[in-house]
C-alpha positions in Angstrom: 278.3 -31.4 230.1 278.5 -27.8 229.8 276.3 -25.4 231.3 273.4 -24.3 228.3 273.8 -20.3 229.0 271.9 -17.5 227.2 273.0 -17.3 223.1 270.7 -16.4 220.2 271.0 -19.1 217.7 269.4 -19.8 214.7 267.3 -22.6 212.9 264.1 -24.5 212.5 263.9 -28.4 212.7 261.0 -30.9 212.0 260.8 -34.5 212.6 258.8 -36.8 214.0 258.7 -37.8 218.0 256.5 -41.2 219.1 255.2 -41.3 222.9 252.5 -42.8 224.7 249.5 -41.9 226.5 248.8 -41.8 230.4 251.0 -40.4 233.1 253.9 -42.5 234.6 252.3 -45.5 232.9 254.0 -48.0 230.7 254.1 -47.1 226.8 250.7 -47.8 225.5 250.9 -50.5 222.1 247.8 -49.0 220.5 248.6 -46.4 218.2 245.6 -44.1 218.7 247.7 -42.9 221.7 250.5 -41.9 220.1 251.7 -38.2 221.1 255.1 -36.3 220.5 255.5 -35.0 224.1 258.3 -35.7 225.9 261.2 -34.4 227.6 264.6 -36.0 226.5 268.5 -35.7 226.7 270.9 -37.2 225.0 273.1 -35.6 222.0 273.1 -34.4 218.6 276.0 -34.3 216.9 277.8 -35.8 219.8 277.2 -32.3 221.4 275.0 -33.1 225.0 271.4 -31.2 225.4 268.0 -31.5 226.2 265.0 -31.5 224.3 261.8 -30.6 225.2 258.4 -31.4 223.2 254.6 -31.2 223.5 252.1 -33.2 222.7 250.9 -31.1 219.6 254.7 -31.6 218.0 256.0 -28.8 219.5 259.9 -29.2 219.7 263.3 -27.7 220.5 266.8 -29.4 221.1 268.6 -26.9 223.6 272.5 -28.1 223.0 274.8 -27.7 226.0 276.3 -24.5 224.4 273.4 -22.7 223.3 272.3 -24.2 220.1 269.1 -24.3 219.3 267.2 -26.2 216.9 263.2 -26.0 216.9 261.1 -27.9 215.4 257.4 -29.7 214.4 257.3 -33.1 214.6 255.1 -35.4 212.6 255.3 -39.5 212.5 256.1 -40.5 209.1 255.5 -44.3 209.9 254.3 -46.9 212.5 256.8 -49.7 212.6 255.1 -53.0 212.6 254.3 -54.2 215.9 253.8 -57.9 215.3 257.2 -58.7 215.8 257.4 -57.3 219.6 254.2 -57.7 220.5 254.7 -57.1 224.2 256.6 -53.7 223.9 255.4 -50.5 222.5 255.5 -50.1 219.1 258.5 -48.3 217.4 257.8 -45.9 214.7 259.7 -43.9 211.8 260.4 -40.1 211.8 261.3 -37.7 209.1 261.7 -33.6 209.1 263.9 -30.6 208.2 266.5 -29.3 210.3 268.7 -26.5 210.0 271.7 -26.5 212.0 273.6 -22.7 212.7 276.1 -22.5 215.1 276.3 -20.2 218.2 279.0 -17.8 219.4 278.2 -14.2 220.8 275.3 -13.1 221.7 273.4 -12.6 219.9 274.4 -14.7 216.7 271.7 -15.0 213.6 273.3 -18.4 212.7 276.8 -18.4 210.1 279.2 -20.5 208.9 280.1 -23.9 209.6 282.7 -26.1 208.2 282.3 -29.3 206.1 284.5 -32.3 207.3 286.7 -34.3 204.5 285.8 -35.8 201.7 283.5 -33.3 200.0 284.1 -30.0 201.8 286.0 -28.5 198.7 283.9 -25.9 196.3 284.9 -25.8 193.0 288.5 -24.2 192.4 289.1 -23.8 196.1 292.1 -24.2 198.3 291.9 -25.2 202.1 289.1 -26.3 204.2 285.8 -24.8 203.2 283.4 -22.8 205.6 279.8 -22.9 204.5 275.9 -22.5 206.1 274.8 -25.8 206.3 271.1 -24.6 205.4 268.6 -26.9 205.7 268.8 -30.9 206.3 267.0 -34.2 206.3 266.1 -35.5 209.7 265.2 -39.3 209.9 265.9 -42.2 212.5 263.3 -44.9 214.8 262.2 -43.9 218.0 260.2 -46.3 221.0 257.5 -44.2 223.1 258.8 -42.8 225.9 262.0 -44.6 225.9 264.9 -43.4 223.0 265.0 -41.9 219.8 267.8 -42.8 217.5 268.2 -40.9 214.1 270.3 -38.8 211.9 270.2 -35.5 209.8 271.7 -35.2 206.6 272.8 -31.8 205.4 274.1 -31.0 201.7 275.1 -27.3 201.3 277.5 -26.8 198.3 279.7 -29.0 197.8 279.7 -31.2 200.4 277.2 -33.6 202.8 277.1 -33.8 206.1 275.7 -36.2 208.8 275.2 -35.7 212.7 273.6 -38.4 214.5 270.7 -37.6 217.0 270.5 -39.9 220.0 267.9 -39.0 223.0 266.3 -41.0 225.7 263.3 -40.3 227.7 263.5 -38.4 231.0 260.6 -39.2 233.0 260.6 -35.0 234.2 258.1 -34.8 231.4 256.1 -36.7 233.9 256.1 -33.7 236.7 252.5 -32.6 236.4 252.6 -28.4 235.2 251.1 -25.5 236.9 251.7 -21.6 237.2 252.0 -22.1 240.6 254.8 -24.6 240.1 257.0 -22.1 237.9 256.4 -18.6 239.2 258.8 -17.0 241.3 262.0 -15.1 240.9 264.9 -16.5 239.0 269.0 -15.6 237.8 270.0 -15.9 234.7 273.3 -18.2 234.6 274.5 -16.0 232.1 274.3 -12.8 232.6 273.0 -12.4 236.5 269.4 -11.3 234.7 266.9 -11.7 237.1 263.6 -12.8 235.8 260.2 -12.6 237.6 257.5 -15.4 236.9 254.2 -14.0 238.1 251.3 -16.4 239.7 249.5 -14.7 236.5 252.4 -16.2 234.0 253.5 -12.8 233.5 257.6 -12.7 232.8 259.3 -9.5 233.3 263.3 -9.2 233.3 265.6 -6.1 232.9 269.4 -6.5 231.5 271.2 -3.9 233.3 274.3 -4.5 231.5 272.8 -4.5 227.5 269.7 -2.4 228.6 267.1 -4.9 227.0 263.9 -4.9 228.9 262.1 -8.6 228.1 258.3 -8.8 228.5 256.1 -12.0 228.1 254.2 -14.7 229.6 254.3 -18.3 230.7 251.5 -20.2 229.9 250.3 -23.9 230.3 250.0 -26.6 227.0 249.3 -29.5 229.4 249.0 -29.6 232.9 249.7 -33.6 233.0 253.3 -32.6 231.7 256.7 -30.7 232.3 256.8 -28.5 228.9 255.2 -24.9 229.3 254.8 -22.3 226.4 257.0 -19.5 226.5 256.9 -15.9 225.0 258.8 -12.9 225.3 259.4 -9.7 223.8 262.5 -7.5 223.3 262.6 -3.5 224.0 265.7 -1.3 224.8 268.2 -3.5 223.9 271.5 -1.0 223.2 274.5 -2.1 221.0 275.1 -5.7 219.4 271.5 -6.2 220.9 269.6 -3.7 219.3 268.1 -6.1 216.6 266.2 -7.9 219.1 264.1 -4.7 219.9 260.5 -5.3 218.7 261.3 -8.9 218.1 258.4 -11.3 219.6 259.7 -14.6 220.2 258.2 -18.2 221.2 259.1 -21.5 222.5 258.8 -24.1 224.9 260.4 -24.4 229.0 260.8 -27.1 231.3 261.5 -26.9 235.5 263.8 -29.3 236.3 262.8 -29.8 240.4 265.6 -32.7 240.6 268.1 -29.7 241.0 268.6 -27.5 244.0 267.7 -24.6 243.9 265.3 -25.7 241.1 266.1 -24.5 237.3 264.4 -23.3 234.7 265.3 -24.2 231.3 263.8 -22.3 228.0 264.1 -21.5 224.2 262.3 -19.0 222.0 262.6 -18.4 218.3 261.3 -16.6 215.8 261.2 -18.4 212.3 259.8 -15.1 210.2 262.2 -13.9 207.8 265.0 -12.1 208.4 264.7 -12.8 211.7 265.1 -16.2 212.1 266.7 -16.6 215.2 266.4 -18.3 218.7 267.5 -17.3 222.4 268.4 -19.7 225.4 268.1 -19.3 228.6 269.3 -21.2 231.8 266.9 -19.9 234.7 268.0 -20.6 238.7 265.6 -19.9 241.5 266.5 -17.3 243.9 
């Protein structure tokens, strides 16, 4: 698996994520404690990543090279459970995705290209290129063991599938904390160094692009291993300059099964035209 670096992507996904109640305990079977949280790796698209979700629904997939795809979750159905009445119950999900491809940094998203049949427009030659805009996410998932779906994307003149496939990760079980997280971290990337206050406060300084990144960290649930996130961009000079002013949001995660430990994050901003998303691969110094 490739090392997820700092990119700006772009996108915003919904679906639907089913998990259980109670810390460390076995999946519950009573649907009043169903909860999206979780944190999960597997792939989508056959690309490896991580994704990362709160309780509320909250959600980003963090591919291995940057991509970025964040979401809101909602259940769409509970899957009879009178068939497997010993295991937790299964459930149907349903969303939007958009799926835009990273590169540079920063990239806003751009195009992608449309495997055979359909990838021809009208009265063109050669393989076409094309935004895949917005998709259809569906698939089954068990609480707090897999999800298995797919999202269905038809820009012009063609469709495309990619196949979601994550498992549960039982990090989402380290309990959260400022405490836990603060300190002083390197960005994989770049050689940033980031400070985490014992206040939440995030402060980093680009010496190479100039950007200056202010924010906080803050805690959704301190039962679980998915913190809010939220940074803001100043003094960014060349291809970076459109992140100046920018106020981005997401979701992070400390991985403590790694030595030194590591942080990873995404934000995003989903306001038009700036619908874009930045990754980040924290170590601890």
């Amino acid at each position: 698996m490739k090392s997820v670096w700092v990119y700006v992507t772009a996108g915003l996904m919904s679906g639907a994520f089913l998990t259980s109640c109670g810390s460390g305990d076995a999946p519950s079977t009573d649907p009043r404690y169903y909860s999206p949280g979780g944190y999960w790796t597997g792939s989508l698209n056959g690309e490896p990543g991580v994704g990362l979700v709160d309780e509320s629904g909250n959600f980003t997939f963090i591919a291995a090279d940057g991509e970025q795809y964040p979401a809101t979750l909602v259940i769409s159905d509970i899957l009879d459970p009178s068939a497997q009445p010993l295991t937790p119950y299964g459930a149907s999900f349903s969303g939007t995705m958009q799926s835009l491809q990273p590169s540079k940094f920063p990239n806003y998203g751009g195009p992608t290209q449309c495997p055979p049949p359909n990838y021809f427009p009208p009265n063109s030659v050669g393989l076409g290129s094309v935004d895949l805009g917005s998709g259809i996410l569906s698939g089954t998932i068990v609480p707090r063991q897999s999800i298995s779906g797919s999202a269905t994307f038809k820009p012009p003149a063609c469709t495309v599938t990619e196949g979601i496939s994550l498992t549960f990760n039982a990090l989402y079980y380290v309990p959260s904390s400022l405490a836990t997280i603060s300190g002083m971290y390197k960005d994989s990337a770049t050689g940033t160094v980031f400070t985490v206050s014992a206040d939440g406060t995030v402060f980093a300084q680009d010496a190479t692009t100039g950007c200056v990144i202010n924010g906080t960290v803050s805690i959704i649930n301190p039962s679980y291993n998915v913190y809010g996130i939220e940074v803001s961009y100043a003094s960014c000079t060349g291809s970076l300059i459109p992140l100046n002013g920018l106020t981005l949001a997401g979701l992070a995660a400390l991985d403590n099964t790694k030595s030194p430990e590591q942080v990873l994050a995404g934000v995003w901003s989903s306001i038009q035209p700036n619908i874009l998303s930045v990754t980040y691969m924290l170590v601890r110094l």
